[in-house]
Each structure stands twice: as C-alpha cells, then as structure tokens.
MIVO-641248 format. One line per field, with one value per residue (C-alpha): residue in three letters; residue number from 1; x, z, y. Coordinates in steps of 0.05 Angstrom, whole numbers. Layout:
<rs>
res: ALA:...
n: NUM:...
xx: X:...
zz: Z:...
yy: Y:...
</rs>
This chain:
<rs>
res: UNK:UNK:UNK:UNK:UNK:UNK:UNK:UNK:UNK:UNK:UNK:UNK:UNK:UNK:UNK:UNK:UNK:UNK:UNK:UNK:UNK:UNK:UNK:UNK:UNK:UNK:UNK:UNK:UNK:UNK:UNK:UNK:UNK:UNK:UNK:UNK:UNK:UNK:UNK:UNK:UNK:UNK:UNK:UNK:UNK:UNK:UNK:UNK:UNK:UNK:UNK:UNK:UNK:UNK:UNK:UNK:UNK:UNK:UNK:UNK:UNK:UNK:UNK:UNK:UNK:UNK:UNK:UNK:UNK:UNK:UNK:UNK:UNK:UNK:UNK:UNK:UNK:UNK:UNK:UNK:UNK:UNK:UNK:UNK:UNK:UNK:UNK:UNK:UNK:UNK:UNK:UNK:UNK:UNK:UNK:UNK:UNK:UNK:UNK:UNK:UNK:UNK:UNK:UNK:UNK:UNK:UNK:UNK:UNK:UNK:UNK:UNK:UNK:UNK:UNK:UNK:UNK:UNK:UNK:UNK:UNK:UNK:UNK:UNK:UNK:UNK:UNK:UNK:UNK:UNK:UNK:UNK:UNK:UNK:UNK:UNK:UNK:UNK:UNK:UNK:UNK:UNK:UNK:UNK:UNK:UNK:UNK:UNK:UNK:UNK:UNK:UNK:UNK:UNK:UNK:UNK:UNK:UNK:UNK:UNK:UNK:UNK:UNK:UNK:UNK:UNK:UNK:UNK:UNK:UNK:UNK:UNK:UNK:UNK:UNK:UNK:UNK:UNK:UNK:UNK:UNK:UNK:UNK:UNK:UNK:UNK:UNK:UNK:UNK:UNK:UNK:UNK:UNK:UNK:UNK:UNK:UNK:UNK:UNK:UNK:UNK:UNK:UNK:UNK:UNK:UNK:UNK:UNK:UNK:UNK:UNK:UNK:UNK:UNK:UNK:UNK:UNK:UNK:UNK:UNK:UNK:UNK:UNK:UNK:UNK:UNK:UNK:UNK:UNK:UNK:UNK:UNK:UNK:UNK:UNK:UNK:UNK:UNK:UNK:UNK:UNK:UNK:UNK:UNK:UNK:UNK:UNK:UNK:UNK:UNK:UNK:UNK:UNK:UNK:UNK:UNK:UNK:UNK:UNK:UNK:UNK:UNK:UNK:UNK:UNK:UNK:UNK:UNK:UNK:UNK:UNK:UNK:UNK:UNK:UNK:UNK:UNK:UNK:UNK:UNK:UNK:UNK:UNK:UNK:UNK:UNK:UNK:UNK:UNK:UNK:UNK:UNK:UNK:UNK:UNK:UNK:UNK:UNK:UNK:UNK:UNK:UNK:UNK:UNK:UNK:UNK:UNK:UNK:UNK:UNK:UNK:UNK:UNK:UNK:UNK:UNK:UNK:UNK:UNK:UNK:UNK:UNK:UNK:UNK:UNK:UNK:UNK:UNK:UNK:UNK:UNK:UNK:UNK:UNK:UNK:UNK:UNK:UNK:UNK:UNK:UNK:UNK:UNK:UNK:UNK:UNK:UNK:UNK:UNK:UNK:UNK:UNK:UNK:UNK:UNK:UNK:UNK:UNK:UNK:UNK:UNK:UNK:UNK:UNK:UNK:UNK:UNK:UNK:UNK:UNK:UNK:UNK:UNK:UNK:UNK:UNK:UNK:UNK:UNK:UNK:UNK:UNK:UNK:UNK:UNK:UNK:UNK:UNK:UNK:UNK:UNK:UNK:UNK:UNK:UNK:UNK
n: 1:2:3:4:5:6:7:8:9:10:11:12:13:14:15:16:17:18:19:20:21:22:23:24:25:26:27:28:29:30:31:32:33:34:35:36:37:38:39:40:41:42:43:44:45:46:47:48:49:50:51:52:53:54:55:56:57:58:59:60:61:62:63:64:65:66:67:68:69:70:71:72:73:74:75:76:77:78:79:80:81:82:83:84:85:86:87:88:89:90:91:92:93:94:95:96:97:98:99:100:101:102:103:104:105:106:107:108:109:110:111:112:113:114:115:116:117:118:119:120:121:122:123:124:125:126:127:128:129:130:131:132:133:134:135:136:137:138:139:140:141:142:143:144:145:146:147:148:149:150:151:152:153:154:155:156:157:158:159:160:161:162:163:164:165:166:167:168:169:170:171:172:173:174:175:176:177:178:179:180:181:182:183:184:185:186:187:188:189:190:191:192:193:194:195:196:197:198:199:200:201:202:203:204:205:206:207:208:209:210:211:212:213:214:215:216:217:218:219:220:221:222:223:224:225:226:227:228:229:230:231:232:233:234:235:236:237:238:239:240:241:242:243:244:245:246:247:248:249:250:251:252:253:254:255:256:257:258:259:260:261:262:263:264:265:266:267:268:269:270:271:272:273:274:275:276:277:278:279:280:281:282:283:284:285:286:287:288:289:290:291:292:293:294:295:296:297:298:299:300:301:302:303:304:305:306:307:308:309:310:311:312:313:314:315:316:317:318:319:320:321:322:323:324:325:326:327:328:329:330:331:332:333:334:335:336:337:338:339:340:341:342:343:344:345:346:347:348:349:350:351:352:353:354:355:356:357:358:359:360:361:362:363:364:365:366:367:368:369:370:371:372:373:374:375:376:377:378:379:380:381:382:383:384:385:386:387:388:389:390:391:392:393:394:395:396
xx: -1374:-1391:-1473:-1504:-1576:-1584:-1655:-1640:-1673:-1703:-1740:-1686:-1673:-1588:-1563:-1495:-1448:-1375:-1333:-1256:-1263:-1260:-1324:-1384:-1462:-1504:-1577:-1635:-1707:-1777:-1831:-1872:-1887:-1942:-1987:-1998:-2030:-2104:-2133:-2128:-2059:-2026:-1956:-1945:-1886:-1854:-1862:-1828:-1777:-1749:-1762:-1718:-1656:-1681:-1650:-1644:-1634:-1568:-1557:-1589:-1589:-1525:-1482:-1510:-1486:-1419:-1408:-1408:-1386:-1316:-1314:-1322:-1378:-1459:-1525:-1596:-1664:-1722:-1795:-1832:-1898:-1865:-1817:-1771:-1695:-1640:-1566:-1495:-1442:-1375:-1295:-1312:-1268:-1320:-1386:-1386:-1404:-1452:-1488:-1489:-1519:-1572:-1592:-1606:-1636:-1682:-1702:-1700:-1724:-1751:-1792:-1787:-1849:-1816:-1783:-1849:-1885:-1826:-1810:-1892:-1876:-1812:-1853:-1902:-1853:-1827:-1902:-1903:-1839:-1862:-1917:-1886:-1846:-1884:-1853:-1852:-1925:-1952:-1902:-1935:-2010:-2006:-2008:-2077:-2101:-2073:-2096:-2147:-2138:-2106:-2056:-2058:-2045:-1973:-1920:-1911:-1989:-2027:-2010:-2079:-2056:-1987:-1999:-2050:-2003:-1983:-1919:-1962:-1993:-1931:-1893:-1945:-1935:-1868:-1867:-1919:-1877:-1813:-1795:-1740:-1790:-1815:-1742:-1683:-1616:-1562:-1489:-1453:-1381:-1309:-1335:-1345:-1417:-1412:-1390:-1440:-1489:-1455:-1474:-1538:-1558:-1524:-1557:-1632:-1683:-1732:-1811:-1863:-1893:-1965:-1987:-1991:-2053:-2049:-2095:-2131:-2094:-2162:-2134:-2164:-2158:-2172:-2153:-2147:-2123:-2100:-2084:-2024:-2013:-1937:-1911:-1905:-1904:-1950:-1923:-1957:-1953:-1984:-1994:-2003:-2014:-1952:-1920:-1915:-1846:-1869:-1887:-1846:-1866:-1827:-1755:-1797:-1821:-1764:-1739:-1797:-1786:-1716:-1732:-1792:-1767:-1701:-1641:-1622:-1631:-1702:-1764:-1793:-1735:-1723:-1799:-1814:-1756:-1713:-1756:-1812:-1768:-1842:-1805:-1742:-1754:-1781:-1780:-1810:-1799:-1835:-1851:-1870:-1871:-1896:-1964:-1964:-1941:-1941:-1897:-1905:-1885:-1866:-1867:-1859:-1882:-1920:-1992:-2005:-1978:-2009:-2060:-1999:-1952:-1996:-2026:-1948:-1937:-1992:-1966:-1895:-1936:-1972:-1914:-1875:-1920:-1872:-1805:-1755:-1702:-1646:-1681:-1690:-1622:-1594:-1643:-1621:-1550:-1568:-1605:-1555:-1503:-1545:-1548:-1471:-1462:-1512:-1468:-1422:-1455:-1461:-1527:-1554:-1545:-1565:-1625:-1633:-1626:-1684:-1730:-1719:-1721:-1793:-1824:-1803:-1719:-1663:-1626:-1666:-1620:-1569:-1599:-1625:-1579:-1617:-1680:-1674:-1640:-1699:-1753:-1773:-1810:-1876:-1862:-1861:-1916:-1969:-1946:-1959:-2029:-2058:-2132:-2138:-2088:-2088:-2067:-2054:-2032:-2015:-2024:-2007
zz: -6:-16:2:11:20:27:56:91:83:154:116:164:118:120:109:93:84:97:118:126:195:258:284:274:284:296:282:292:277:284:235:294:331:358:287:299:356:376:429:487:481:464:483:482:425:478:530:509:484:548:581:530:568:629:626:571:587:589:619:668:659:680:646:575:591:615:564:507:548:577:505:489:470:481:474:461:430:401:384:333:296:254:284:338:337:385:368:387:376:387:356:288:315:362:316:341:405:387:341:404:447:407:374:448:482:405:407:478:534:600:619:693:730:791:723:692:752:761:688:688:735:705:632:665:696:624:601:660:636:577:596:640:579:537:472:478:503:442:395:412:416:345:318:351:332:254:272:305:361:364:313:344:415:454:422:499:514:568:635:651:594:619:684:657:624:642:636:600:549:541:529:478:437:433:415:357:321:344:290:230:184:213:221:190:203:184:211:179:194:169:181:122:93:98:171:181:148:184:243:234:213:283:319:295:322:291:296:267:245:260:208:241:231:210:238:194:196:201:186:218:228:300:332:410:463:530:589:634:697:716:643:610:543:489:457:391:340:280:228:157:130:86:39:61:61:13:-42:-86:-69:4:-27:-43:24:57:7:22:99:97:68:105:172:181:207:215:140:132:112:191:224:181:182:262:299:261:235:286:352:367:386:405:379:314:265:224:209:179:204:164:152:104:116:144:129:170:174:239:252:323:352:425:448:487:502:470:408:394:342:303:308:277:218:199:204:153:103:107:82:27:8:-12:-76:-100:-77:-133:-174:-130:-65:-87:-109:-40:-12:-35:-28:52:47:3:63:121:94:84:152:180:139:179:241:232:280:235:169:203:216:153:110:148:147:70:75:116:66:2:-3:31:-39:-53:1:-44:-99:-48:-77:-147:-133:-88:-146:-188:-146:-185:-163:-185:-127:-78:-107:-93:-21:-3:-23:33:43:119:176:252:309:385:439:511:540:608
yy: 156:85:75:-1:-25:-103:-139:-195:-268:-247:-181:-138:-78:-55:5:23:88:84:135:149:172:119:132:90:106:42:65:-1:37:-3:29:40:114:152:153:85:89:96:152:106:72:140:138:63:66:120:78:18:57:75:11:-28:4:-30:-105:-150:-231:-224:-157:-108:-39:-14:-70:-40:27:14:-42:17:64:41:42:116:98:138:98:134:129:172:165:199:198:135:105:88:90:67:84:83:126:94:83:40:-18:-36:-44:-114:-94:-35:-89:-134:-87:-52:-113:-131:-83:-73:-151:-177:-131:-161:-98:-114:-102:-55:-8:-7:22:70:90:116:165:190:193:229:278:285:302:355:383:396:433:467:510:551:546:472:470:511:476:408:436:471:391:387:446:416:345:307:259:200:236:320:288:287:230:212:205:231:215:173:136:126:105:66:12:-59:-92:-152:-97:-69:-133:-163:-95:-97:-164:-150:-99:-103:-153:-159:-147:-84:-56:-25:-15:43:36:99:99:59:-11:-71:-81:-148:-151:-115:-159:-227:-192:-167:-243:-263:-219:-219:-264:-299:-270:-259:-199:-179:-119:-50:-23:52:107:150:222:273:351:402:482:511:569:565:610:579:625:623:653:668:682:751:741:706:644:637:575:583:515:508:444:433:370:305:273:229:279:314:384:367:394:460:463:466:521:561:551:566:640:648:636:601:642:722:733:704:752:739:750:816:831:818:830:874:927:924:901:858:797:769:690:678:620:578:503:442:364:314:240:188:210:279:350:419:482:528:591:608:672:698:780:819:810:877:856:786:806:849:794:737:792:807:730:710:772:753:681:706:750:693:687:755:714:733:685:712:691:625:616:639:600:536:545:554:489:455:490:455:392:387:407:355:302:314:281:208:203:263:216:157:194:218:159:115:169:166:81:94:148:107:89:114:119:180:212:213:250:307:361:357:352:425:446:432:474:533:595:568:512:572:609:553:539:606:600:576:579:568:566:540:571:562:623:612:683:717
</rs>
C-alpha cells in the first residue's frame, strides 16, 4: 500500500492510497456538519448537501448523473455532526472526470430557487420517515437525551426550520465554508498522486475562508418515555457517554463495544436473547467525533419486559469490569477482522481516513492495528464504570 498526504498552496488538504485494483473512490469532505450549527439553523449543512446535486454553472442536474454514470460510475453524499462528504465510485481511468464533477457540484452550486422550495419538502419527508421507524426514531432521540440542543437535535433539523430556509441563506453559507481551506480530499484507488494533485489545483477555486464558529457540546443524562400508538413492541436506546475520537481511550472503546454488544457471540446477545428469548434485536455501538463520544445499546421487546430488559442491559455494562485476558484477545482479533474487511471498500477507507484528517491526521489510520493491540484490560475496566446513563423508550 502506498499512502500520500500533500496541503496544497490553496490550504486544500490531499489524500492519497493506491491500490492494484481499477477502481477509484473520489471522496471531497467540507469540515462542516450539524455540530456547527446553532438551534435555529439546524439542518442547514444537510440542506445544502442535497441541493449541490441540483445544477452547477455548467451543468444541470441530470447531466452530473449521467456524465459519471454512462461511465459505470455512482455519485452520493452524507452529512454528519462534522462534516460533509460527496463521492464517486467509478473505473480508475476516469478520475479526471470524477475530479471534474465533484469538484463541481462541491464548489459551484446554483441552488435554483424552484429546487430549493421543492428539496424542503422532500427533506422534510425524509424527517417524517424517520420518525415514522421506531428504531431509527429512538436511535436519533437517545443523542438528546445525551446532549443538549443545538447538538442532541436531528442532523437534518426540524421541519419549521427546514422550510424555513432561503435560497440567499443557503447560498451565503455555502459560500462561507465551502472553501479549500476548510476541505479535504481522499481518492483511494490505482490512480498517480500527482495527477491527482494537478487536478485538484485545476479544479479548486479560489475563496476565502470565514472561521466556523463551534458550538459548545453541553452533556446531559435524561430518561424519557414517548408513547406510540400502532407498534407492539418497546424500542429502547440506552447512552453512555463514551471516548471521543480524538482521545486515546477511543481504540478501547470500540474493544469494549465489540464484546459488549456487537455480533452473535457478544455478552448482550448471549445475555438477552439467547438465554432469556426477551428480544429479538440487540446491539450496541458507539459515535463519536472530534468533540463527542457515546455508545448505545439498542434493544427491542415486549412492553412487559421493558424494566427487565434495561436492568440486564446495565449488568451486562458493569459486568465488563470482570472481562477476562481471553475475551479481550478475541475481541480484538474481531475488530482487527472488521477493519480488514472494511478495507476492502474503497468508500469505507475513504471514509475512514478523513475522519482521522478531521480528529487530528489521517496517518494515524495506518497505525490502527497497534494501538487496539495495545488496550489492556484496565482500559475496559474503567469504561464500564459509568456513574450515570440516559435513556429513551417509545412504548405501545
């Protein structure tokens, strides 16, 4: 593997893994996402997001899809709490194109006023949608039960903010933070770092950056109960306030969620469904960012069995203190196992490596294999000594 990392004179951050295999990801991220944002512009980053898929100045909507994909080629974005990424996935002897594209539809949206009106309704359908699930609902309410507002709320806002937002707003935020110096690019695939650099210095523009002003991240513990009519069973999410990304403690975190709660073999799975039969779903996994960390457990049974479920929950949790030296060992092995799997997937690394560049440097991807190996059982020990916990039910 052959890894490169170049800032260019523009402050444009490049990121670079080759491969032996034809296929390229083209990942352009802005260090902007939903943390940034106060209560009432909630779901701005979002927002723009999907609107920079609806015309550039030199092409409308449907000439950036089929431009990549009479190609082979497949075009999408995210948001999250800090950032926002657009990518391609497409045969490596066409990365001038993908470059073309993203960098346009990243730099030089025209947010047409007719798509702006209509894209609030289909982001607000999204927001319904949502909602509309239970595990997703009580998966996205745990972070404001962990969290207070503007940072517990939805990553796509409310829908009175939503519909709530101008083109001109929009515009003069994107224009703010969408800049080189606020973004980073990862191609991973069999394509020449310095091609790639020639054409990330064609492509950029030239603008200045404004500095993003970050919002104070409040923790919290509630416990809140929301009732449902027309479901059976009781989606529960329970949150722990967990390692930030940034800190050291993260590799031991995701040890310690891996036993806990990840797969057939973990203690919750064994614990909950297998020798009590109280639930058919349950897991447990972690977010985190820069300046954030949580682990939730999600589990779905009867009504009957709510209080049960969340008491065996918070043992299996304070159980881990006793987790023994061959646990750990098998434990990082399945970790060590994922992330050579998610390798695998170009859009996965791509992923990877610029949450790494946004926490602190993407090089510290490549060294992720020793520092799990170096998380001991006195790691695990002090996660599992938590001193409060939140929690959030939807009930029947």
């Amino acid at each position: 593997m052959e890894f490169n990392k170049k800032m260019l004179d523009n402050g444009l951050t490049v990121i670079h893994e080759k491969r032996d295999v034809p296929v390229t990801t083209v990942m352009l991220a802005v260090k902007y996402g939903s943390a940034y944002e106060d209560a009432k512009e909630k779901g701005i980053a979002h927002f723009i997001e999907h609107l920079c898929f609806k015309g550039t100045e030199k092409r409308n909507t449907k000439e950036i899809a089929e431009s990549l994909e009479k190609v082979g080629g497949t075009l999408n974005a995210f948001t999250s709490e800090e950032m926002t990424a657009y990518h391609v996935k497409l045969p490596s002897k066409h990365l001038g194109l993908a470059m073309d594209v993203i960098f346009d539809i990243f730099f030089n949206p025209v947010f047409p006023e007719e798509e702006v009106k209509k894209e609030a309704n289909v982001i607000c359908e999204e927001i319904r949608m949502y909602n509309d699930n239970p595990r997703a609902h009580v998966m996205e309410r745990i972070k404001s039960c962990l969290y207070e507002s503007p940072f517990g709320m939805f990553i796509a806002g409310t829908e009175e903010n939503v519909g709530g937002m101008t083109r001109e707003k929009l515009i003069e935020k994107h224009r703010r933070v969408y800049s080189p110096e606020n973004a980073i690019l990862c191609v991973v695939g069999n394509n020449n770092f310095e091609e790639i650099l020639k054409l990330a210095e064609d492509f950029s523009v030239s603008r200045g950056m404004n500095r993003v002003n970050e919002q104070v991240i409040k923790k919290i513990n509630l416990k809140l109960k929301e009732k449902r009519e027309g479901i059976q069973q009781v989606n529960i999410a329970i949150g722990f306030h967990f390692p930030k990304f940034s800190d050291k403690d993260r590799y031991a975190a995701e040890v310690f969620t891996t036993i806990l709660g990840d797969g057939m073999s973990s203690k919750l799975f064994t614990e909950v469904r297998e020798k009590r039969g109280l639930a058919y779903a349950v897991k447990a996994d972690i977010g985190s960012g820069k300046n954030y960390g949580y682990m939730i457990i999600f589990i779905g049974t009867d009504k009957k069995n709510e209080e049960e479920a969340i008491r065996i929950c918070l043992e299996e949790m304070k159980k881990m203190e006793n987790t023994s030296l061959k646990e750990l060992e098998e434990a990082k092995q399945q970790v060590l196992g994922s992330y050579d799997v998610d390798a695998e997937s170009s859009n996965d690394r791509a992923v990877n490596l610029i949450l790494e560049e946004v926490s602190g440097k993407a090089e510290d991807y490549l060294d992720y294999a020793n520092n799990i190996n170096k998380v001991d059982l006195e790691d695990l020990k002090k996660l599992a000594r938590f001193e409060d916990y939140s929690c959030f039910s939807l009930v029947p």
